[in-house]
C-alpha positions in Angstrom: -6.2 -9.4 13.2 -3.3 -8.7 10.9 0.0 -9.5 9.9 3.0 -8.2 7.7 5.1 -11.1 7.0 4.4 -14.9 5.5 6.9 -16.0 7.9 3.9 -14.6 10.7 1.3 -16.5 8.9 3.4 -19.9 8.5 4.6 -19.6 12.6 1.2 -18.4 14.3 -0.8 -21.0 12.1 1.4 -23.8 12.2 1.9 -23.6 15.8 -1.7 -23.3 16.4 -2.3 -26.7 14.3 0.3 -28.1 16.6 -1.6 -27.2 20.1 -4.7 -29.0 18.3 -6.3 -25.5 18.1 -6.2 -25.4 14.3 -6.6 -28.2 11.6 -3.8 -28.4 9.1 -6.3 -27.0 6.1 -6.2 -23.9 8.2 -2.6 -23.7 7.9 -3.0 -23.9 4.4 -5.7 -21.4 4.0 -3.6 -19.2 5.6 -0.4 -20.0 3.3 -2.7 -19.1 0.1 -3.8 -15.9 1.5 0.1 -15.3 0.5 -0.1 -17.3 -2.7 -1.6 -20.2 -4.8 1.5 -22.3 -5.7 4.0 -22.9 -2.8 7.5 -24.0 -4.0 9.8 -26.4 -2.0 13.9 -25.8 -2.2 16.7 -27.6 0.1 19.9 -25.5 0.5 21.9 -28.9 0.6 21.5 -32.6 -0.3 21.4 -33.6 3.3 18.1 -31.1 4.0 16.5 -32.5 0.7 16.8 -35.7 2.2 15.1 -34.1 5.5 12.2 -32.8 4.1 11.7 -35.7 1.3 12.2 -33.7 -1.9 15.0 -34.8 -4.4 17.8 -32.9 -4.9 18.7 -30.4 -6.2 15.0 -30.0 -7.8 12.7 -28.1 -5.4 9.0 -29.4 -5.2 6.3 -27.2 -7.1 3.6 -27.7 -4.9 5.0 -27.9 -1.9 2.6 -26.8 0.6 1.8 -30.9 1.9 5.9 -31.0 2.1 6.2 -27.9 3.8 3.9 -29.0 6.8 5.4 -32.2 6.8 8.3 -30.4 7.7 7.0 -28.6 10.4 6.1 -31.3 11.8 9.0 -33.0 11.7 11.4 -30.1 13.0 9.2 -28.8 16.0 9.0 -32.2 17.0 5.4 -31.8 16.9 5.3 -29.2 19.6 4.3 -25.3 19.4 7.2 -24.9 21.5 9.8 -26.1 19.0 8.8 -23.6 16.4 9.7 -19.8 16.4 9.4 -17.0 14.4 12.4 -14.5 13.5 12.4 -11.1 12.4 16.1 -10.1 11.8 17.1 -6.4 10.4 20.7 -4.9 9.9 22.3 -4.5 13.2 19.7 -6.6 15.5 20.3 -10.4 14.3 19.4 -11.5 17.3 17.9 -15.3 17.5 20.5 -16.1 14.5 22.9 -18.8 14.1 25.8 -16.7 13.1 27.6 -17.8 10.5 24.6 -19.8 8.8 23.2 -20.1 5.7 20.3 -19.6 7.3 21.6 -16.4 8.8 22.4 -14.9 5.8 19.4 -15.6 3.9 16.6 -14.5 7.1 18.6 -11.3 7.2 18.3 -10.8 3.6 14.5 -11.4 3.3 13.8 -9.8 7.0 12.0 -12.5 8.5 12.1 -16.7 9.1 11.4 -19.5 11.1 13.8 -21.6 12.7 12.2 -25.5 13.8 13.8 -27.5 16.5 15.1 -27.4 20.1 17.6 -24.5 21.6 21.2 -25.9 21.2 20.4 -28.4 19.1 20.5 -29.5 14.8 17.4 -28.1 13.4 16.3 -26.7 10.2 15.4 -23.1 9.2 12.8 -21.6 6.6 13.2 -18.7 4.9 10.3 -17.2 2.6 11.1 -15.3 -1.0 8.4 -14.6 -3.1 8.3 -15.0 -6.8 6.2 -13.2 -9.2 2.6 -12.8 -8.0 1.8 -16.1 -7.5 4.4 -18.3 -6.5 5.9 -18.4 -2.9 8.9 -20.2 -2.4 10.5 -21.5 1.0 14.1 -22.8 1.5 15.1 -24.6 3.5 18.1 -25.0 5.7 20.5 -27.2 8.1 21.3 -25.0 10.8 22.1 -24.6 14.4 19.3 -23.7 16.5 20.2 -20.9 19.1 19.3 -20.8 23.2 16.0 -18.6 23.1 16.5 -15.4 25.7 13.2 -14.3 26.6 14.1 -11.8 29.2 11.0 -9.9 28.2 7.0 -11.2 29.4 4.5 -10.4 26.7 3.7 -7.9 29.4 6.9 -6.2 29.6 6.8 -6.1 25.6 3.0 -4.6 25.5 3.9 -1.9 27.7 7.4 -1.1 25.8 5.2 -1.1 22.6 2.4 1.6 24.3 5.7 3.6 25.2 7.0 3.4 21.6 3.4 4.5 20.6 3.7 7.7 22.8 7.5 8.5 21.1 5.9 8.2 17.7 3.7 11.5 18.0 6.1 13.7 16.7 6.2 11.5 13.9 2.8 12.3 13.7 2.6 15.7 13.8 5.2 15.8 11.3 2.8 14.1 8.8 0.2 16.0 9.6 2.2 18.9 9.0 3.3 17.5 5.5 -0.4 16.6 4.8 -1.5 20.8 5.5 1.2 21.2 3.0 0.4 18.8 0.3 -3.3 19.1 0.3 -3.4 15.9 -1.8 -2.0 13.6 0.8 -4.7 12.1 2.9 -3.0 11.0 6.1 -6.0 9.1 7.0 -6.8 7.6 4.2 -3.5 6.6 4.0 -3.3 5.1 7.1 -6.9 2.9 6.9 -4.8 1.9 3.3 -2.0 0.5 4.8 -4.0 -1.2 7.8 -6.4 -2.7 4.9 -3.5 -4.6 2.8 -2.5 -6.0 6.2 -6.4 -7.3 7.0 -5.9 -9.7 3.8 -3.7 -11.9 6.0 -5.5 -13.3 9.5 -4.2 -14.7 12.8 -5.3 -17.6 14.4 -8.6 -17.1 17.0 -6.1 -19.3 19.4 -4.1 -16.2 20.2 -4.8 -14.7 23.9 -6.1 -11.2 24.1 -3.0 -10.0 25.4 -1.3 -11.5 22.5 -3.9 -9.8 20.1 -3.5 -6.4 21.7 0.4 -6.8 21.1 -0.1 -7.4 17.6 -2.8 -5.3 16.7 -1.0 -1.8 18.6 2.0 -2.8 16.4 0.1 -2.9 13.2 -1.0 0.7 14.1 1.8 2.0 14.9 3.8 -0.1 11.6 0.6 1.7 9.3 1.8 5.6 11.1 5.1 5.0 9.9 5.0 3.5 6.6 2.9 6.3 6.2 5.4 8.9 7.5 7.8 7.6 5.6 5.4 7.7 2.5 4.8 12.0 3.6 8.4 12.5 3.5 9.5 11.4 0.6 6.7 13.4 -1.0 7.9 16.3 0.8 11.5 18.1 -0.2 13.2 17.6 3.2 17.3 18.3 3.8 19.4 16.0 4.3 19.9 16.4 7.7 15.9 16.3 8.6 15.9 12.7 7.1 18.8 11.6 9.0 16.8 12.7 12.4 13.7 11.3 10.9 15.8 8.0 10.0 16.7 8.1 13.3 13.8 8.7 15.1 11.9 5.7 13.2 14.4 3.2 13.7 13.8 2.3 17.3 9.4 2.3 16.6 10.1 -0.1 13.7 12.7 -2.3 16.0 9.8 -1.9 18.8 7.3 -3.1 16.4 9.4 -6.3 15.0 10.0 -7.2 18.5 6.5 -7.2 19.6 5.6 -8.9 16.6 8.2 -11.6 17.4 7.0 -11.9 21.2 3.3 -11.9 20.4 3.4 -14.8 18.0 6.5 -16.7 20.0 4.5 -16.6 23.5 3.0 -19.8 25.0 0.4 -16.9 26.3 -2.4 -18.2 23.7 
């Protein structure tokens, strides 16, 4: 099973090793895959305090002081963890006016620890270099979750997105007769491979799998799209459609992701 995002690795893990279905060196594992050396910061004094780390320095290796923290804000419940995948004009699941906020929105993804309505703490993912991985850490309000949606009503909403997106590719196979060096498939099995280097937690139900796995598919098409128009000369005007037309498959795909990994359904 794959995954896109640390923040993915960091929430399905840890809340795994919280429903004692995973040990804590799992977690870690599955932090490395990301990078070797895991750095600690606290946005304020008070959040240093929270997670034991003096301030202002951030901790180095901070991968035992990261799941300490976990710990600590989910109140040692899968339940009090959740993952966020925020993008321009759907902040949905974010404190507004946060630090927090701004920073999840910035990097595209986070975890918020801590019950609905209540003073928590948020991590937010940056990498740095190759090998370094840092987290920050924040004070924050966490929001009321609204989970209209079942993992059911999300898996068939993704299989509908996966139906809109054959235009898309058509379109790349059309680019792909013209450019005889583009190798859609190839390309495709590419992007799919860099996402195998991360794994998901066995714990996961098979519905949750099946949620996860049709949105890497259908994240790999339009990367890959994407990757055949660019190469392409298109107008201005066929971008803005294709713009358009991708916009709702990648909000689809963020929001399965986001369900999948934020279900009890494990």
């Amino acid at each position: 099973m794959v995954m896109g995002y640390p923040s993915m690795s960091l929430a399905s893990w840890a809340k795994s090793w919280l429903a004692g279905e995973a040990s804590p060196d799992d977690l870690v594992d599955a932090l490395h895959e990301w990078a070797p050396l895991h750095v600690v910061r606290a946005s304020d004094p008070v959040v240093a305090g929270r997670v034991g780390i003096e301030w202002p320095d951030p901790e180095i290796d901070g991968i035992t002081v990261l799941i300490k923290t976990i710990r600590a804000g989910a109140g040692g419940t899968a339940g009090g963890l959740r993952l966020i995948l925020p993008a321009p004009g759907d902040v949905r699941g974010l404190p507004p006016g946060t630090g927090f906020a701004s920073a999840a929105l910035a990097a595209g993804e986070g975890v918020l620890l801590g019950t609905g309505g209540a003073a928590g703490t948020g991590i937010v993912p940056t990498p740095s270099g190759a090998d370094v991985l840092e987290w920050s850490c924040f004070d924050t309000p966490i929001p009321l979750a609204v989970d209209d949606e079942t993992l059911g009503d999300i898996e068939y909403r993704l299989r509908a997105a996966v139906r809109d997106a054959a235009d898309v590719v058509a379109s790349v196979h059309r680019t792909a007769i013209a450019n005889r060096d583009f190798d859609v498939r190839g390309a495709i099995e590419d992007e799919l491979a860099e996402l195998h280097h991360h794994r998901l937690p066995e714990s996961l139900s098979p519905r949750a799998r099946r949620v996860l796995d049709s949105a890497d598919q259908l994240a790999a098409i339009l990367t890959v799209a994407k990757t055949a128009s660019v190469s392409s000369p298109t107008s201005l005007s066929a971008n803005t459609i294709q713009d358009e037309t991708l916009r709702p498959l990648w909000d689809a795909i963020r929001l399965a992701r986001m369900a999948a990994v934020n279900s009890g359904d494990r």
